[in-house]
C-alpha positions as CSV (number, residue, x, y, z in Angstrom):
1,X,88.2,102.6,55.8
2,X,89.5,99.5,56.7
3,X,90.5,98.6,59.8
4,X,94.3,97.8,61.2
5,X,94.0,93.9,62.2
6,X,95.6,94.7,65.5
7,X,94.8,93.8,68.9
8,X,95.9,95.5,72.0
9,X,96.6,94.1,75.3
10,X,97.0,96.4,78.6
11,X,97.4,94.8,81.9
12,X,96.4,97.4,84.9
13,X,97.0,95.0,87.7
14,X,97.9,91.3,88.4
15,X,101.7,90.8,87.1
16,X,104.7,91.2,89.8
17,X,101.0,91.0,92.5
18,X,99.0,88.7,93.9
19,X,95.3,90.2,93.2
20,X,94.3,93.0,92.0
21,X,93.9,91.5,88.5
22,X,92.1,93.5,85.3
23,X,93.1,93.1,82.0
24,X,92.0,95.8,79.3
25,X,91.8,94.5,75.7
26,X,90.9,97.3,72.6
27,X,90.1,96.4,68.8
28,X,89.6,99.2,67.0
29,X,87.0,101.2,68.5
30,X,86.3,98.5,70.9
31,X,87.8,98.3,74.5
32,X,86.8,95.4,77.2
33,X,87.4,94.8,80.5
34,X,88.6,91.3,81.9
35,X,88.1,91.0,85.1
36,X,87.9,93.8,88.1
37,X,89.8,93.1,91.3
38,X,91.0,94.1,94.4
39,X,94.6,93.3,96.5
40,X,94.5,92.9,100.4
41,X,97.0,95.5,102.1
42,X,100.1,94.5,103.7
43,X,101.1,95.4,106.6
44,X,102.5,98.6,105.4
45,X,99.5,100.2,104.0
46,X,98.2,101.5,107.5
47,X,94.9,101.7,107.9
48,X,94.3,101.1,104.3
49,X,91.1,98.8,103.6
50,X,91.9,97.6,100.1
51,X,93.9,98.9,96.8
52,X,92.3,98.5,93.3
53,X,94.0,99.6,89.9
54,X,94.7,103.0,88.8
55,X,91.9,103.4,86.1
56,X,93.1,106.9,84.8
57,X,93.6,105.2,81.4
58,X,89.8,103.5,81.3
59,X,88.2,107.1,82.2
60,X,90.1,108.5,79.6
61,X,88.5,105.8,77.1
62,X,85.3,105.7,78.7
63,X,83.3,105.7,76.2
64,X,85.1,103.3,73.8
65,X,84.2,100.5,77.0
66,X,82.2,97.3,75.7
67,X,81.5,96.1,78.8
68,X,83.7,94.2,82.1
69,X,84.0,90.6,81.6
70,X,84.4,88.4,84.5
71,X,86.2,84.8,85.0
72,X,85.0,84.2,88.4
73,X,83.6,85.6,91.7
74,X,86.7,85.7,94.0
75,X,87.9,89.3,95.6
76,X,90.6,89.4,93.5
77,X,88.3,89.4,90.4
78,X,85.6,91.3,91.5
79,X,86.2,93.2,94.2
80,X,86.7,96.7,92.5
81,X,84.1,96.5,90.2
82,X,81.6,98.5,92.7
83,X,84.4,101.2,92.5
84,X,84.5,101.5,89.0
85,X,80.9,101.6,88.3
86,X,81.0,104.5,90.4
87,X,83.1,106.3,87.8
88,X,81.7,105.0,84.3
89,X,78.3,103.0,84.1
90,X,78.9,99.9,82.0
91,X,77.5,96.3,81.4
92,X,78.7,93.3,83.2
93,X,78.9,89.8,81.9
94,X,79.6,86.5,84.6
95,X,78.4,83.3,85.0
96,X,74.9,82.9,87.5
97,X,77.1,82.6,91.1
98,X,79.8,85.3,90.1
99,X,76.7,87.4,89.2
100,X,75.2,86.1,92.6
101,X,78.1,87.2,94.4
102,X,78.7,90.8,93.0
103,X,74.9,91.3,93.4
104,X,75.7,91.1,97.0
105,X,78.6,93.9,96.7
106,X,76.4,96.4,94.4
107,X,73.6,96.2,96.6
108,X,75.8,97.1,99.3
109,X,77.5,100.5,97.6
110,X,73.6,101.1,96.0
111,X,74.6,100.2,92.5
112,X,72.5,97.4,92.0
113,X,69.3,98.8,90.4
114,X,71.4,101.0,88.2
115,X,73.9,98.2,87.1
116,X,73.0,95.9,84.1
117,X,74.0,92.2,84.8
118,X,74.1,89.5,82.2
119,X,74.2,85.7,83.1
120,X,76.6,83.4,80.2
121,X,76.7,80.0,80.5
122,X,79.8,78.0,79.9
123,X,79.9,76.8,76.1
124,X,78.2,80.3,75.3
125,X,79.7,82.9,72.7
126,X,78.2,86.9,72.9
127,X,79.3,90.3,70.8
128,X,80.5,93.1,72.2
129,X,81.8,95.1,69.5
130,X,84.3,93.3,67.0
131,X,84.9,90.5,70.0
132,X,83.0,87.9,70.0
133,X,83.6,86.0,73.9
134,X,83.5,82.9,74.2
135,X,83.2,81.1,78.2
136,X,84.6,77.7,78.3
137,X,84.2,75.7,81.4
138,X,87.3,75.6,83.9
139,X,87.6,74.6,87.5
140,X,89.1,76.9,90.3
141,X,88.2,76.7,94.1
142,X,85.0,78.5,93.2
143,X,82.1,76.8,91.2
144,X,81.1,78.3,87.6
145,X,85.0,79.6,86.9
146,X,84.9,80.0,83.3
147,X,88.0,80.4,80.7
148,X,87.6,83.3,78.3
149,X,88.3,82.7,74.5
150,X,88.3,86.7,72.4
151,X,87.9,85.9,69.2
152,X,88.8,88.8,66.8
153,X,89.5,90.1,63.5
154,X,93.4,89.7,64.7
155,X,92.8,86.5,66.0
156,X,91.9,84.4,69.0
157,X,92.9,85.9,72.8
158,X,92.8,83.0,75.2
159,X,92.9,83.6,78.9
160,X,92.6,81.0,81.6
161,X,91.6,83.0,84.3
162,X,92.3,81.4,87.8
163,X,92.3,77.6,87.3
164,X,93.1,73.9,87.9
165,X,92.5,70.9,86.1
166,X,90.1,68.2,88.1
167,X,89.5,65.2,86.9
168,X,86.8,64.8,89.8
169,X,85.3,67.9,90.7
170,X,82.5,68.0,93.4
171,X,80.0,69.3,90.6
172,X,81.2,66.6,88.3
173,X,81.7,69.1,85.6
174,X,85.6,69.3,84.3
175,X,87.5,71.9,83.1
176,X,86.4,71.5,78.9
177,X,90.2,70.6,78.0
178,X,88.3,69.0,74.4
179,X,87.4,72.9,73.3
180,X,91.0,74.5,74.3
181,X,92.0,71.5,72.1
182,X,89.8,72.9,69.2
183,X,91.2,76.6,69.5
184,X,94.4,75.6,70.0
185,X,93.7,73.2,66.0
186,X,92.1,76.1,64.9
187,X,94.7,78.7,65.7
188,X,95.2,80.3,68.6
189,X,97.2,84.2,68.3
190,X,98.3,84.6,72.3
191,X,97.5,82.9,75.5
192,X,97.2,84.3,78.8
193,X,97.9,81.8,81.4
194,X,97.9,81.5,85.4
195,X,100.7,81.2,86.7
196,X,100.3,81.3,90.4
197,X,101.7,77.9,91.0
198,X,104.1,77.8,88.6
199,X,106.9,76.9,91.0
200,X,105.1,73.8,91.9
201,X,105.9,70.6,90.4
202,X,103.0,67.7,89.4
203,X,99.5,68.2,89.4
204,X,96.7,70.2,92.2
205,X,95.1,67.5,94.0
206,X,91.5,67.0,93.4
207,X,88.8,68.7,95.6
208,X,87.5,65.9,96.8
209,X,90.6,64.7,98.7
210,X,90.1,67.5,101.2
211,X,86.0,66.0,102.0
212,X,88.2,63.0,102.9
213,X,90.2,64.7,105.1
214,X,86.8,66.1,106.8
215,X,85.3,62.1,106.7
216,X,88.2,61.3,109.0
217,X,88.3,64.3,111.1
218,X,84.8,64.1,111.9
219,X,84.7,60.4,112.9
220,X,84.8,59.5,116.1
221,X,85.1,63.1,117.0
222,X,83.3,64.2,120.5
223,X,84.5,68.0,120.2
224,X,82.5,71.1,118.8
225,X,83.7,71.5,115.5
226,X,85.5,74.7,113.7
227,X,86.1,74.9,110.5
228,X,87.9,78.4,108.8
229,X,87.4,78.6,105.1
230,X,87.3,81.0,102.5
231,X,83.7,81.8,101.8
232,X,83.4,81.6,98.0
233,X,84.8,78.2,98.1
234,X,81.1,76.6,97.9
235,X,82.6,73.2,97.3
236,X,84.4,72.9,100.2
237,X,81.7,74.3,102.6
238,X,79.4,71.9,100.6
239,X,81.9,69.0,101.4
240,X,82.0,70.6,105.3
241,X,78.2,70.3,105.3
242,X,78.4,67.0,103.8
243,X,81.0,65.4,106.6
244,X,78.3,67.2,109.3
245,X,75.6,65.0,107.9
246,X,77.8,62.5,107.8
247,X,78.4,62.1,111.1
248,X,75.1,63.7,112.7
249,X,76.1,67.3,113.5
250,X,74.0,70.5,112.7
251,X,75.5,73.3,111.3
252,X,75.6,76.7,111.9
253,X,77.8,79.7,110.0
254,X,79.4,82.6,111.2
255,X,80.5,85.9,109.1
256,X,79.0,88.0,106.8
257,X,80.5,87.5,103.5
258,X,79.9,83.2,104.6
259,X,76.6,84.0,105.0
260,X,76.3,86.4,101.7
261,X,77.9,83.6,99.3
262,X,76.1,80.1,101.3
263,X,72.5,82.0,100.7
264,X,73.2,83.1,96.7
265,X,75.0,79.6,96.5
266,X,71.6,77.9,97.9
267,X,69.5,80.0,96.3
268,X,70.9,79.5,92.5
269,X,71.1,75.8,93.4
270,X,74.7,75.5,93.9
271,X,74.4,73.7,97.0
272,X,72.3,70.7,98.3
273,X,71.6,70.9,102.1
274,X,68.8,69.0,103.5
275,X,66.0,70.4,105.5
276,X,67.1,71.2,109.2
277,X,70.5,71.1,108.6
278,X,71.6,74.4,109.0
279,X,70.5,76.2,112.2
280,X,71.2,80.1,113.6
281,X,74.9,80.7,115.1
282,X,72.4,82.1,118.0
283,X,71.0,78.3,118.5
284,X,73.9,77.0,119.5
285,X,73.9,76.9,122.8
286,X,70.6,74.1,122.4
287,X,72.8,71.5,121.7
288,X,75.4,69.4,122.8
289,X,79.3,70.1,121.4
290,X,79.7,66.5,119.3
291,X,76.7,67.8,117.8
292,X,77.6,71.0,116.3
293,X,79.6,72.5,113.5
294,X,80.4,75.9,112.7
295,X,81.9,76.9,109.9
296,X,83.4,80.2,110.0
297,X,85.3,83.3,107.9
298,X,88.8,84.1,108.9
299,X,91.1,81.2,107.5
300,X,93.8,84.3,106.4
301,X,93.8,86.0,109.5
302,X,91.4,88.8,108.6
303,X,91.5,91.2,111.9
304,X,87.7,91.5,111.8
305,X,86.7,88.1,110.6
306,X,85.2,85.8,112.6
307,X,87.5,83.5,113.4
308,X,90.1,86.5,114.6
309,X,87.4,87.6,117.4
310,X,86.8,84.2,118.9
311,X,91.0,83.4,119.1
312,X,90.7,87.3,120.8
313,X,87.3,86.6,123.1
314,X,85.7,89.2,121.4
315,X,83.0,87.1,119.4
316,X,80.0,88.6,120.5
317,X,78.1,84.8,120.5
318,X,80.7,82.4,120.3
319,X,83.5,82.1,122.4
320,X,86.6,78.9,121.6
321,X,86.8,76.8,124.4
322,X,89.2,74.3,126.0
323,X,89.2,71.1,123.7
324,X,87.3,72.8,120.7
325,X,88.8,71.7,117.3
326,X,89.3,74.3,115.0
327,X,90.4,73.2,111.2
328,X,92.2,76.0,109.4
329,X,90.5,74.7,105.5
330,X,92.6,77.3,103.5
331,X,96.3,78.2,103.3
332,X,98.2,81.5,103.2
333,X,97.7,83.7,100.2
334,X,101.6,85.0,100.0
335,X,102.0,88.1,102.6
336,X,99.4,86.5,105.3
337,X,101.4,84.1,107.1
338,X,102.3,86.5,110.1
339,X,98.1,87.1,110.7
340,X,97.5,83.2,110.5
341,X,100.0,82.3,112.8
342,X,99.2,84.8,115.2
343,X,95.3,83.5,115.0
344,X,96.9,79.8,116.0
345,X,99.0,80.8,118.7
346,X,95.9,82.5,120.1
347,X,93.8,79.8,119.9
348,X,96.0,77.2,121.1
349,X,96.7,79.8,124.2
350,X,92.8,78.9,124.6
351,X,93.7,75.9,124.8
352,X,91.8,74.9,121.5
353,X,93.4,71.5,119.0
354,X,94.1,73.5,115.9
355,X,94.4,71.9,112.6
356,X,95.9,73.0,109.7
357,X,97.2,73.0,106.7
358,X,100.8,72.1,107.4
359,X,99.5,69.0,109.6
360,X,96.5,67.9,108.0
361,X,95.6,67.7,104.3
362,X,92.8,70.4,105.1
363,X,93.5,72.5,102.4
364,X,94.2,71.9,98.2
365,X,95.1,74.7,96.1
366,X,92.4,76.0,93.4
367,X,95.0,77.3,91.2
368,X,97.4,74.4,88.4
369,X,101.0,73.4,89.1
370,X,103.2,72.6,86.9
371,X,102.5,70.1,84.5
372,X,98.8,71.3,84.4
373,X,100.2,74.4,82.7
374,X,102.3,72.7,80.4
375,X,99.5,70.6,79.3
376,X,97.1,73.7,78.3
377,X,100.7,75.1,76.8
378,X,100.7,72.0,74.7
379,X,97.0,72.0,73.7
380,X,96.6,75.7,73.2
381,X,99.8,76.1,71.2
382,X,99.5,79.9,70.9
383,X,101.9,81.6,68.5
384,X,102.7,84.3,71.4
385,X,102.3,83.6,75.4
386,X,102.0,86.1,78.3
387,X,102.0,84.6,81.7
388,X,99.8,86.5,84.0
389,X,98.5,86.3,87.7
390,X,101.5,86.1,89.9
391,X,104.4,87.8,91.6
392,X,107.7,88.1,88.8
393,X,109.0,84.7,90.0
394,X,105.6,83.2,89.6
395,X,105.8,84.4,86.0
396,X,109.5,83.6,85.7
397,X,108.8,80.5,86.4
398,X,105.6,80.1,83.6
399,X,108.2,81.8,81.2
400,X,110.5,78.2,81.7
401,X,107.6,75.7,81.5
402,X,106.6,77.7,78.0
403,X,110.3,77.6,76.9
404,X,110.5,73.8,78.0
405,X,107.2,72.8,75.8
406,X,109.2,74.3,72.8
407,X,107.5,78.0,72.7
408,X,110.2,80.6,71.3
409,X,111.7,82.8,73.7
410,X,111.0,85.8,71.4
411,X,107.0,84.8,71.5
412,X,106.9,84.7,75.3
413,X,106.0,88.3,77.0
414,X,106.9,89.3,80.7
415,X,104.8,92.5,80.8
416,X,104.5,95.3,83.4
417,X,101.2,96.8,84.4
418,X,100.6,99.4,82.5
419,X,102.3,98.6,79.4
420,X,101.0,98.4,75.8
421,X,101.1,95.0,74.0
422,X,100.2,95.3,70.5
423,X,99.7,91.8,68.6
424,X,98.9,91.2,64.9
425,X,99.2,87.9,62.9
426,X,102.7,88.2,62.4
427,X,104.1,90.5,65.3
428,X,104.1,91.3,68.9
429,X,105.7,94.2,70.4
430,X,105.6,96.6,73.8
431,X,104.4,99.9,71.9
432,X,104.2,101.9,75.2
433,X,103.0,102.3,78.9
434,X,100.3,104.1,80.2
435,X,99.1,105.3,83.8
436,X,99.0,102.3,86.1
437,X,99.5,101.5,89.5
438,X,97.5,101.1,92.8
439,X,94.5,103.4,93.7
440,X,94.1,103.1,98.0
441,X,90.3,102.1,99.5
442,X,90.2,103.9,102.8
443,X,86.7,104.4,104.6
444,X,84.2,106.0,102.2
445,X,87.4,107.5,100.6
446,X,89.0,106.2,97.2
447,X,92.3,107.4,96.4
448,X,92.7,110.3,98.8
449,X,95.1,107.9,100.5
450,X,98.3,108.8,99.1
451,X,101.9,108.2,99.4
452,X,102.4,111.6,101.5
453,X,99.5,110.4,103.8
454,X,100.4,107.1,104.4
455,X,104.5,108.2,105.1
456,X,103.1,110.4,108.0
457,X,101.0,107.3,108.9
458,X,104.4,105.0,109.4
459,X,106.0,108.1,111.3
460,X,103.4,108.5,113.5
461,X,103.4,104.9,114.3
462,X,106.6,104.2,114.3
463,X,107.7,107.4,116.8
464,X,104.9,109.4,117.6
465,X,104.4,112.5,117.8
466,X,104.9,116.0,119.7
467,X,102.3,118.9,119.8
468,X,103.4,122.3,120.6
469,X,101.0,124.6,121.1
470,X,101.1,128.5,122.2
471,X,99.7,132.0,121.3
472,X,101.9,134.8,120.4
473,X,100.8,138.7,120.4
474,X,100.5,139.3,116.9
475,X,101.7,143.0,117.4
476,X,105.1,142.6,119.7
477,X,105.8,138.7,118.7
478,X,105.8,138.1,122.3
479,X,104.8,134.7,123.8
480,X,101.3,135.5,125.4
481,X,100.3,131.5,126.8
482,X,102.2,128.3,126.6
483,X,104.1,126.7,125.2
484,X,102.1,123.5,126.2
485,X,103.5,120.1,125.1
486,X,101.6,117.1,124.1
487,X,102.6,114.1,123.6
488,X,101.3,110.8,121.8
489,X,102.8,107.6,120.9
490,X,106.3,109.0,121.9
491,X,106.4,109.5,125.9
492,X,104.0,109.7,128.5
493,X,104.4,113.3,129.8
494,X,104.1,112.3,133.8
495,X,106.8,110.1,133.9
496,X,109.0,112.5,131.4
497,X,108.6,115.8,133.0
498,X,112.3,116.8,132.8
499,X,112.4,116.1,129.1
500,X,109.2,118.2,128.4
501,X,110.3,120.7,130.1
502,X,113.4,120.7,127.9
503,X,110.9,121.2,125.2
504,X,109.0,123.7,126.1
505,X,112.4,125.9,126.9
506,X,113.1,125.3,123.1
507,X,110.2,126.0,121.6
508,X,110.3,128.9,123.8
509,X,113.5,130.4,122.6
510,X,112.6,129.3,119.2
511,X,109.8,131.8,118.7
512,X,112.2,134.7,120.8
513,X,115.2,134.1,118.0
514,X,112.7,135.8,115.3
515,X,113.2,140.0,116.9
516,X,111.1,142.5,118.0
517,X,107.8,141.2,116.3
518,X,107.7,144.2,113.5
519,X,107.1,141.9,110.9
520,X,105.9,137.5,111.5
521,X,106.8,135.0,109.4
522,X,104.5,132.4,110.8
523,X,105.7,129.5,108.2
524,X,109.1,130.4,109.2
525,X,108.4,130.8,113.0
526,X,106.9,127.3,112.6
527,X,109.3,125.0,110.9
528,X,112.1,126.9,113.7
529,X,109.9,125.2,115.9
530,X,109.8,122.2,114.0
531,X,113.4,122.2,113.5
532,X,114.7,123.2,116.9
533,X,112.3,120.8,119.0
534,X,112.7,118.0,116.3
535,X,117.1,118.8,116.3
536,X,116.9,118.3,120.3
537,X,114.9,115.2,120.6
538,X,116.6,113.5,118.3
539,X,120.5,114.4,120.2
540,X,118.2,113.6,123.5
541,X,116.4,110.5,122.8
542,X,118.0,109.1,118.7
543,X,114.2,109.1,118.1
544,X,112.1,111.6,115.3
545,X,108.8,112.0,116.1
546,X,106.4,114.4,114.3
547,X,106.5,117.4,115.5
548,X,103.1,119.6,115.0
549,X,103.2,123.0,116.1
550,X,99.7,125.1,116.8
551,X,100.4,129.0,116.7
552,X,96.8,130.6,118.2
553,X,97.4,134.6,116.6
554,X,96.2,137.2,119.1
């Protein structure tokens, strides 16, 4: 039977978000995975350590999966991927460092042995199925970023992934603008594009204007040297390094996920650092403070990182001192201002020179602006666009630049995650939805985090919470010990004794409202409780805190 040229398109994370970006794709009986990512919480996810997709819809398809397909190595394309192993076992394809880095992740969760990894170069085409994927050479703020070309029966799928265009990139290797060029001759059905700095006019400076920023910096300099950055971004710890050498300092790293990517960075031969150049963080103290560099995690603010611990004194081997300079390399991903600016106030309070990226040109962006986007618009010339990667005004914003190189506004898709794109030669439509949404990383626990959980969370941390605990005669309903009040997070019972004794009176007459004890309703007996003590604080205090009563059945 022959099969339906159709191609399928189902975003389950990265539109109306920053992060958290996986794109499904199905032929046929053929599904793939691009990409696997996580998001950082905001401040409202308590005690939530990351969110990945909702992958009801890939379990249900399990076996249909090709394999995951990865752009790059950053968090955000990555990050979920041990998580997902853990529910179906399937093939991975990256380039050598994004491949390097995950190592690092599935060794850690005790995937890696189990876990088959394959290594493309840029320029190389493999099968999976009825795609045949194509990586084409791209530059991001992370080395061996690749584009992704699906060629199909229905038609060639391009997708960016995260890039820029530089025409001087620290490994001398540009983005390969000549073979989007081809595709875009040849025919090219939809493109997928970035669009996180859509609202940006002009071009992304190249890399190598922030390892002038360092040059200068460094010269003449005669305090220790701090420098934040995001570890993945080899480049710029490479042009860090570089400035050290420069200017005779040794250099020394602090943070594990630094320390992960610099030795699978060095090891693949992604980095050149000479021979006693890099020495132990616990070394420091040998020599002299014009001498040293130490380049650090922590550049968003991270509350465990690094660079958060020294601003706090808590480093257990490094500690920011008066007159230290401490260069912020990286600027905030959207949500993260409030943590960075906290980290600056606290290390100017230590009385540390802080630069960063608003004063200094510490910091370029790995990700194309404007005109960048309308020049892959222009050489791709897909017959149907989706802008992806980006809150809804990131991909508003896209939308316009397509519209202003002449796309059709009928051709240009603002999808949801979750919904069902269905492309052929000559149509595109939204066929459907299916389950999609955030799954919550807590601990060792994966989605047992829920909305119900985290609501109680917010409560508790927002007013508290009252524990009422007594035992009752199971046979005459009498009150046989307590009530006894706790209290966390709401008062501090010593210096409110008045008001808990308030309390305990109506929890007290709460339980004697229910008779003679013939017959308990202990759900009822409790949400009285609940009620009565809950009713009374509020008139007494315009505060709700939780209120937990403990009924001990004798």
């Amino acid at each position: 039977m022959r099969k339906s040229k159709k191609i399928k398109i189902v975003p389950l994370g990265g539109l109306d978000e920053i992060g958290k970006n996986l794109t499904v794709f199905e032929y046929g009986s053929d599904l793939l995975i691009l990409d696997c990512g996580m998001a950082f919480p905001d401040e409202e996810l308590l005690g939530v350590d990351c969110v990945i997709p909702d992958i009801t819809y890939l379990q249900k398809h399990r076996a249909r999966i090709r394999g995951i397909v990865l752009t790059h190595g950053h968090e955000d394309h990555i990050g979920a991927i041990p998580y997902v192993l853990k529910q179906f076992n399937v093939p991975v394809f990256g380039t050598r460092l994004t491949l390097g880095i995950l190592k690092n992740k599935l060794k850690e969760h005790g995937l890696l042995n189990s876990t088959k990894l394959h290594t493309i170069n840029p320029g190389e085409v493999f099968s999976l199925g009825d795609f045949k994927v194509e990586y084409i050479r791209s530059n991001h703020s992370i080395a061996d970023a690749v584009a992704v070309a699906l060629h199909t029966p229905a038609g060639v799928i391009l997708h960016t992934g995260d890039f820029k265009i530089d025409a001087t990139p620290i490994d001398g290797e540009m983005m390969d603008l000549a073979r989007i060029g081809e595709l875009g001759k040849e025919g090219i059905l939809a493109l997928m594009s970035d669009s996180t700095n859509a609202e940006r006019p002009g071009f992304t400076m190249s890399e190598r204007t922030v390892g002038k920023t360092f040059d200068h910096l460094f010269e003449g300099c005669t305090q220790r040297i701090f420098v934040a950055t995001f570890a993945s971004n080899i480049h710029r710890v490479q042009q860090i390094i570089n400035s050290a050498i420069k200017y005779g300092r040794k250099v020394a790293v602090s943070g594990r996920s630094m320390e992960n990517v610099l030795n699978a960075a060095i090891e693949l031969g992604y980095m050149k650092i000479p021979k006693n150049t890099l020495i132990s963080i616990d070394d420091i103290g040998r020599y002299a403070k014009d001498k040293l560099v130490i380049i650090t995690t922590g550049s968003q603010g991270e509350p465990m990182s690094s660079l958060t611990r020294m601003a706090h004194s808590g480093h257990k081997k490094v500690n920011i001192e008066p007159n230290d300079l401490v260069i912020i390399s990286a600027s905030p991903i959207p949500g993260n201002e409030k943590p960075i600016g906290n980290v600056i106030n606290d290390l100017l309070k230590l009385r540390a020179d802080v630069v960063y990226d608003r004063s200094e040109d510490v910091h370029v962006s790995g990700h194309a602006c404007q005109e960048e986007l309308k020049l892959i618009l222009a050489l791709a010339k897909p017959k149907y666009f989706i802008p992806v990667h980006g809150e809804f005004k990131h991909l508003t914003a896209h939308k316009k630049l397509a519209l202003m190189v002449g796309m059709k506004p009928k051709n240009i898709f603002m999808l949801k995650i979750g919904d069902v794109l269905e492309i052929t030669q000559t149509t595109a439509k939204v066929i459907g939805s299916v389950p999609a949404g955030e799954v919550y990383v807590d601990g060792l626990g994966v989605g047992d985090v829920g909305n119900i959980v985290l609501r109680d969370r917010r409560h508790l941390a927002e007013d508290g919470i009252i524990i009422v605990v007594f035992a009752i005669d199971s046979a005459s309903g009498t009150i046989v010990a307590g009530p006894d009040i706790i209290s966390r997070g709401f008062v501090y019972v010593r210096e409110a004794e008045d008001l808990m004794d308030s309390v305990r009176n109506v929890a007290k007459n709460s339980v004697e409202k229910l008779g003679d004890g013939s017959y308990i309703d202990w759900t009822n007996l409790k949400n009285n409780v609940k009620n009565d003590v809950g009713t009374f604080l509020l008139n007494k205090t315009k505060r709700r805190p939780m209120i937990l009563p403990i009924i001990q059945e004798i």
